[in-house]
KEKE-3310 file (N, C-alpha, C; in steps of 0.2 Angstrom, whole numbers, plus 5000, padded with zeros to 4 digits):
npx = (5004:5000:5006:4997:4985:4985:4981:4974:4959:4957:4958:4945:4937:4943:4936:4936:4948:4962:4977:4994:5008:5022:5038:5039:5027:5024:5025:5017:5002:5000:4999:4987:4978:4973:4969:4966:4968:4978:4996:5012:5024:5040:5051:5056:5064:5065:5054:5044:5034:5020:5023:5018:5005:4997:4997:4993:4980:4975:4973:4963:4952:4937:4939:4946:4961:4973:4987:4999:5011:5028:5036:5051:5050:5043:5050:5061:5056:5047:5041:5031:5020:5017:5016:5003:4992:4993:4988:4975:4967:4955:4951:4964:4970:4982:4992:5004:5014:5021:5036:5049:5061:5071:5066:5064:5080:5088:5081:5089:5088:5077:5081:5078:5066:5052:5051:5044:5031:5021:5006:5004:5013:5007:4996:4999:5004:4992:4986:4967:4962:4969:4976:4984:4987:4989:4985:4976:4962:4954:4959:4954:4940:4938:4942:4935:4926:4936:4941:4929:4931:4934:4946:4966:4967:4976:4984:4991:5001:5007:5017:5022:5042:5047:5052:5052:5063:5076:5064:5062:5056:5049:5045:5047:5041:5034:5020:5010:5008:5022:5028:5027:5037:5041:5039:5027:5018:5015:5009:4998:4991:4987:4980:4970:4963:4960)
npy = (4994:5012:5026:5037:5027:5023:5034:5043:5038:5039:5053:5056:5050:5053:5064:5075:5070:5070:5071:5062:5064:5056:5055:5049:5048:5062:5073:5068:5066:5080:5085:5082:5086:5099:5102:5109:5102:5094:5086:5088:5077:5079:5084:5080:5065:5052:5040:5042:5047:5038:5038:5051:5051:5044:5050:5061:5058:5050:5063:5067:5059:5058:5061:5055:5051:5049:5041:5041:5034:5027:5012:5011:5018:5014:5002:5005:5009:5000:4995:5004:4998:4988:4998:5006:4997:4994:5006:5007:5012:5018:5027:5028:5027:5017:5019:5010:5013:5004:5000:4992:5000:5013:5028:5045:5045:5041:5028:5017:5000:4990:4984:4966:4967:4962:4951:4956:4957:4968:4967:4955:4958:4967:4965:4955:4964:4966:4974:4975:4976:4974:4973:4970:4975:4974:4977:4990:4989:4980:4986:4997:4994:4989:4999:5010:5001:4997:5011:5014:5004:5001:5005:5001:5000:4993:4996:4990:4994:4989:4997:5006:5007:5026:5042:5052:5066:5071:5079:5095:5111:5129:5141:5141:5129:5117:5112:5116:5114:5111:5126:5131:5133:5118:5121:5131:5125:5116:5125:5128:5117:5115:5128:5124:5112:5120)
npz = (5000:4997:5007:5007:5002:5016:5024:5017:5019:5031:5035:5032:5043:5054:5063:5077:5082:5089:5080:5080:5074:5067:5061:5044:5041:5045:5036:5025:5031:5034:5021:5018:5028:5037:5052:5067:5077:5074:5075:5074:5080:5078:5083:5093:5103:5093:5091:5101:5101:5103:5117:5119:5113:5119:5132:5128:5126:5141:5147:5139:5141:5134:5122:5105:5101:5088:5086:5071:5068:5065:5059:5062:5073:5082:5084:5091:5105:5110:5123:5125:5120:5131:5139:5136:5134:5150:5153:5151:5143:5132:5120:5112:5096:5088:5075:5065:5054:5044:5035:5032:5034:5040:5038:5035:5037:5028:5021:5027:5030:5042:5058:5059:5049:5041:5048:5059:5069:5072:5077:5084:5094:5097:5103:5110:5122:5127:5121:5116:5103:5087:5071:5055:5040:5020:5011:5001:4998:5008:5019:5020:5022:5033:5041:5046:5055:5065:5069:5077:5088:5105:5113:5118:5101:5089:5073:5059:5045:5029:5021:5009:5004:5007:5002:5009:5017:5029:5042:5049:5052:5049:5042:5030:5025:5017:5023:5033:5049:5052:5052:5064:5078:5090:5101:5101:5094:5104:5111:5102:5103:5114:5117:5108:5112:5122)
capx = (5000:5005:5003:4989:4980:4982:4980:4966:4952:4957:4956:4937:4935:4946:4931:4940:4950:4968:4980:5000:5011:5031:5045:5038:5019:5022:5021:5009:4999:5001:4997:4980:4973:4975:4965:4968:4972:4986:5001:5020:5030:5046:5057:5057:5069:5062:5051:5042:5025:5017:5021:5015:4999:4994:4997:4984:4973:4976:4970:4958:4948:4933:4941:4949:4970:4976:4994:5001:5020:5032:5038:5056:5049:5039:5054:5062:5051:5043:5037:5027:5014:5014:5011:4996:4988:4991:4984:4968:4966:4949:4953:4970:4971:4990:4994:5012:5015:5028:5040:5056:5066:5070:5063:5068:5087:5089:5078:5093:5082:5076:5083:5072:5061:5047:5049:5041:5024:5020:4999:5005:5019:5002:4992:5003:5004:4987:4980:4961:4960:4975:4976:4989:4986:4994:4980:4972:4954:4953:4962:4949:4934:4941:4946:4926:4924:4942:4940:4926:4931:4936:4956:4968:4967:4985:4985:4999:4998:5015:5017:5030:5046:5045:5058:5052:5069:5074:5062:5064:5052:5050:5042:5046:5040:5026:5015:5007:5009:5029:5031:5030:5042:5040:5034:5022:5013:5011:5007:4993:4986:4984:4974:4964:4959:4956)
capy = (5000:5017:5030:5040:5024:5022:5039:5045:5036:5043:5059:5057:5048:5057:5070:5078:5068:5072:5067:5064:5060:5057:5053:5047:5051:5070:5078:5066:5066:5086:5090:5078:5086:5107:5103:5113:5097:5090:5088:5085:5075:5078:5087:5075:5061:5047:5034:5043:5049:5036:5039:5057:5050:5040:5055:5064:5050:5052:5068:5069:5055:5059:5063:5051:5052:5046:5042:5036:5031:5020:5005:5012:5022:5008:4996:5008:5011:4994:4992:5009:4995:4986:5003:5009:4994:4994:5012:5005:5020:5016:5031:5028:5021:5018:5016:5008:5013:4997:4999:4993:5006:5021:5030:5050:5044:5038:5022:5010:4992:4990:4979:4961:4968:4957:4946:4957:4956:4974:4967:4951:4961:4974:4958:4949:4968:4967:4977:4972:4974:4973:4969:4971:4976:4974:4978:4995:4988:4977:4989:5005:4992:4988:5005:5013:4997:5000:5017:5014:5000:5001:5005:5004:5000:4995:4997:4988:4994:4988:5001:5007:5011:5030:5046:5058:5068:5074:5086:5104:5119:5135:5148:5138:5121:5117:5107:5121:5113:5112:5130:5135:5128:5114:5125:5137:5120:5111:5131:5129:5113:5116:5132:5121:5111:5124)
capz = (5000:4997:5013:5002:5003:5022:5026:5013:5024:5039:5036:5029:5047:5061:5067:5079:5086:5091:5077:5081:5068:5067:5055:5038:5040:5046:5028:5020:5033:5035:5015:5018:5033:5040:5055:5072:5081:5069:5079:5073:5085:5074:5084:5099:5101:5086:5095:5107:5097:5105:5123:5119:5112:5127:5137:5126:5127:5146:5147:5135:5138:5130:5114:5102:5099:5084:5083:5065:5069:5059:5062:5066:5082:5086:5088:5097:5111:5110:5132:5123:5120:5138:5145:5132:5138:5155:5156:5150:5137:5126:5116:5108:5089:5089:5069:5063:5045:5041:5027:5035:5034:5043:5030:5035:5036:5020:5020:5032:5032:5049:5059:5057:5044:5038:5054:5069:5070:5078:5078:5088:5100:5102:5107:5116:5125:5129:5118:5115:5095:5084:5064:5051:5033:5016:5007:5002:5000:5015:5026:5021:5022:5042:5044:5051:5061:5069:5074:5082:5094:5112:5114:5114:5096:5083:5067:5057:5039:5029:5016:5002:5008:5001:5000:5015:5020:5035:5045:5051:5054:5050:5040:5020:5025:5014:5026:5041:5054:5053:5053:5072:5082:5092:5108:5099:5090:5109:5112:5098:5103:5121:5115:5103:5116:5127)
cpx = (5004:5003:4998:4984:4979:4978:4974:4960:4952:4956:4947:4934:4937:4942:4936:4944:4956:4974:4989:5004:5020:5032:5040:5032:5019:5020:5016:5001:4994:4998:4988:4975:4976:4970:4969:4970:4975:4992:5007:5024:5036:5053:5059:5061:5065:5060:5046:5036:5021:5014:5018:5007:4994:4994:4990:4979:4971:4972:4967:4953:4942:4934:4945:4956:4971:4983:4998:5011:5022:5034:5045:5057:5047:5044:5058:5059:5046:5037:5033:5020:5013:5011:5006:4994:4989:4988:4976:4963:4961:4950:4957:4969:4980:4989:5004:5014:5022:5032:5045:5059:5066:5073:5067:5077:5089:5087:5082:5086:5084:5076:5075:5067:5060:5048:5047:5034:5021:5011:5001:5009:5011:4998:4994:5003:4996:4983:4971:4959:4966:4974:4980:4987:4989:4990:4976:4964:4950:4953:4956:4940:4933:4937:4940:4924:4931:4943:4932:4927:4935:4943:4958:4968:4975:4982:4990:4995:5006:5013:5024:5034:5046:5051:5057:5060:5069:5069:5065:5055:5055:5048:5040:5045:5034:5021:5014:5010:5017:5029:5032:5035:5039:5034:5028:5018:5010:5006:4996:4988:4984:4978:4969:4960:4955:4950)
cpy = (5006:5024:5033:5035:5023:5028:5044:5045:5038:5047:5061:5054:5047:5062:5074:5075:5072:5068:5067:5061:5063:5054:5053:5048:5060:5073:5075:5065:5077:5091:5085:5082:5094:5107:5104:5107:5089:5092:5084:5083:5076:5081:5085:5069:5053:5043:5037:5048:5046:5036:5046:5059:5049:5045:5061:5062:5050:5056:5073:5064:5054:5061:5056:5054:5049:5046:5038:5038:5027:5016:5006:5013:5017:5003:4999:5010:5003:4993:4999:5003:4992:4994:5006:5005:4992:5003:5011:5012:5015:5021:5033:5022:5022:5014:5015:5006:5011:4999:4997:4993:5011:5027:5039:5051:5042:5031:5015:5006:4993:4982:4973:4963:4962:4950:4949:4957:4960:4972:4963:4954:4966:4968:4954:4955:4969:4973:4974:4971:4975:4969:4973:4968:4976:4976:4984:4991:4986:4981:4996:5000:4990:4994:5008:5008:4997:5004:5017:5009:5002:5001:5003:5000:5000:4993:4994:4990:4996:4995:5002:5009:5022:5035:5055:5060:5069:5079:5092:5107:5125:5137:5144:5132:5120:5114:5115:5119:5113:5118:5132:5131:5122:5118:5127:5130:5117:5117:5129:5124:5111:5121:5128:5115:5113:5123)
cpz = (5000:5005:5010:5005:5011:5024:5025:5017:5027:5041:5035:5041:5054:5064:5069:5083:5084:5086:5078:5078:5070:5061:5047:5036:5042:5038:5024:5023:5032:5027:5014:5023:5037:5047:5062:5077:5078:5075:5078:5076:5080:5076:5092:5099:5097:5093:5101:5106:5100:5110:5121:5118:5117:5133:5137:5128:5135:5149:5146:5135:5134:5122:5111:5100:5094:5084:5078:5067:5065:5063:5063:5072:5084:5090:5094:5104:5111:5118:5130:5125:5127:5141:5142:5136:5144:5157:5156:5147:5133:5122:5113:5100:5087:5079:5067:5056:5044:5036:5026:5032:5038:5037:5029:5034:5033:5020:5023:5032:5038:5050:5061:5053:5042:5041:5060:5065:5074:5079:5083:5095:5102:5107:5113:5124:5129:5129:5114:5108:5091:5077:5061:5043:5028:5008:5006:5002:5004:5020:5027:5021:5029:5045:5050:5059:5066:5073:5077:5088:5098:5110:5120:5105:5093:5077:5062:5049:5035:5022:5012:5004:5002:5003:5005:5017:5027:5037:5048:5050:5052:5047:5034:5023:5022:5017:5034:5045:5058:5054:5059:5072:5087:5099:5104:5096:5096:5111:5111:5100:5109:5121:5110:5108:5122:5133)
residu = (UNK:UNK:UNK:UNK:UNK:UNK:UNK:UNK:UNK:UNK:UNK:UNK:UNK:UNK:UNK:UNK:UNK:UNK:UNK:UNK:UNK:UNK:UNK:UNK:UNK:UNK:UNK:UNK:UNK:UNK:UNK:UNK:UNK:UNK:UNK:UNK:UNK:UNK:UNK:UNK:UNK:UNK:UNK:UNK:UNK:UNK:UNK:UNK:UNK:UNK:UNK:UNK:UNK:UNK:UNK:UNK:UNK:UNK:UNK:UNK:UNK:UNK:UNK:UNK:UNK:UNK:UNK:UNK:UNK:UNK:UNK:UNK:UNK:UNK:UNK:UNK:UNK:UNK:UNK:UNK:UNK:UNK:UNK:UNK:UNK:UNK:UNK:UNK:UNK:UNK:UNK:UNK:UNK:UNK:UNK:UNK:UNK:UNK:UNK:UNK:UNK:UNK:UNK:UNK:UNK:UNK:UNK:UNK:UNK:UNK:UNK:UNK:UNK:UNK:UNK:UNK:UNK:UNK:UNK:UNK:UNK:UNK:UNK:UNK:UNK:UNK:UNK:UNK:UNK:UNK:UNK:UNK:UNK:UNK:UNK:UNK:UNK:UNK:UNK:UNK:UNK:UNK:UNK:UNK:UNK:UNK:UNK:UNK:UNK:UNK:UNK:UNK:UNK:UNK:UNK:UNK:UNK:UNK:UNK:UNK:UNK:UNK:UNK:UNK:UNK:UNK:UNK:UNK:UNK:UNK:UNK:UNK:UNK:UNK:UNK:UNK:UNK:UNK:UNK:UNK:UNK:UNK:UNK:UNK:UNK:UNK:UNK:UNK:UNK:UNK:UNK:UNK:UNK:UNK)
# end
């Protein structure tokens, strides 16, 4: 699958949820969706979108978090999954857009690619719903019945390795939500939830 095809549906069926994106999904996500609670984990240490999600999800409970992550950050932070599901967060859809590679660094193969099983490691974590897609039509025919269930919710969705460069901010970055800085963005999304 191409991230278009993960990411396309999404946006027709994120309402207002709280969406937090790193590494490889920041811009494509960012030129799909201008909404006031888009937010770029990009400039925090790689792997740790997710604790940030769960933090959301924490202290938002009423809202839904989306966090689309890669499968770089993922492996990096892995006991991420024991702690989602020991928070016992219903409102976290944890996404892991697969391509192994660490795609902003110039595409290095990740190590054990196309042997983890990030649905299985989520399950095994004790998360309550977990599936892994390789298919755009099956994955967008899921997708509605997924975001609605009980979380926390994984998402494993392997996709094309693609040509994202490094990140940065600031004023020329074509996608909004890179331009503040990191502060004036968390600024922006504490004011949007005001």
């Amino acid at each position: 699958m191409t991230k278009d095809e993960v990411l396309s549906p999404l946006v027709g069926l994120r309402g207002d949820a709280i969406v937090v994106t790193t590494m490889a999904a920041v811009r494509p996500w960012g030129r799909l969706s201008g909404h006031r609670l888009d937010f770029a984990s990009a400039d925090s240490a790689m792997g740790h979108a997710a604790d940030f999600a769960l933090g959301l999800a924490l202290a938002q409970p009423a809202r839904q978090v989306i966090c689309l992550n890669g499968d770089g950050s993922m492996l990096m932070t892995l006991g991420t999954l024991v702690t989602i599901a020991a928070s016992s967060v219903t409102n976290l859809v944890l996404f892991v857009l697969e391509n192994a590679t660490y795609e902003i660094t110039g595409n290095q193969r990740l190590p054990g690619a196309g042997a983890i099983d990030f649905a299985g490691l989520a399950r095994a974590a004790g998360f309550p719903s977990a599936a892994t897609f390789d298919d755009a039509a099956a994955y967008a025919a899921a997708l509605p019945s997924l975001m609605r269930s009980a979380g926390p919710v994984c998402v494993v969705a392997k996709v094309e390795p693609g040509a994202e460069g490094p990140l940065g901010r600031g004023p020329r970055q074509d996608v909004p939500y890179l331009r503040p800085s990191l502060a004036e963005s968390a600024r922006l999304l504490r004011a949007a939830l005001g």
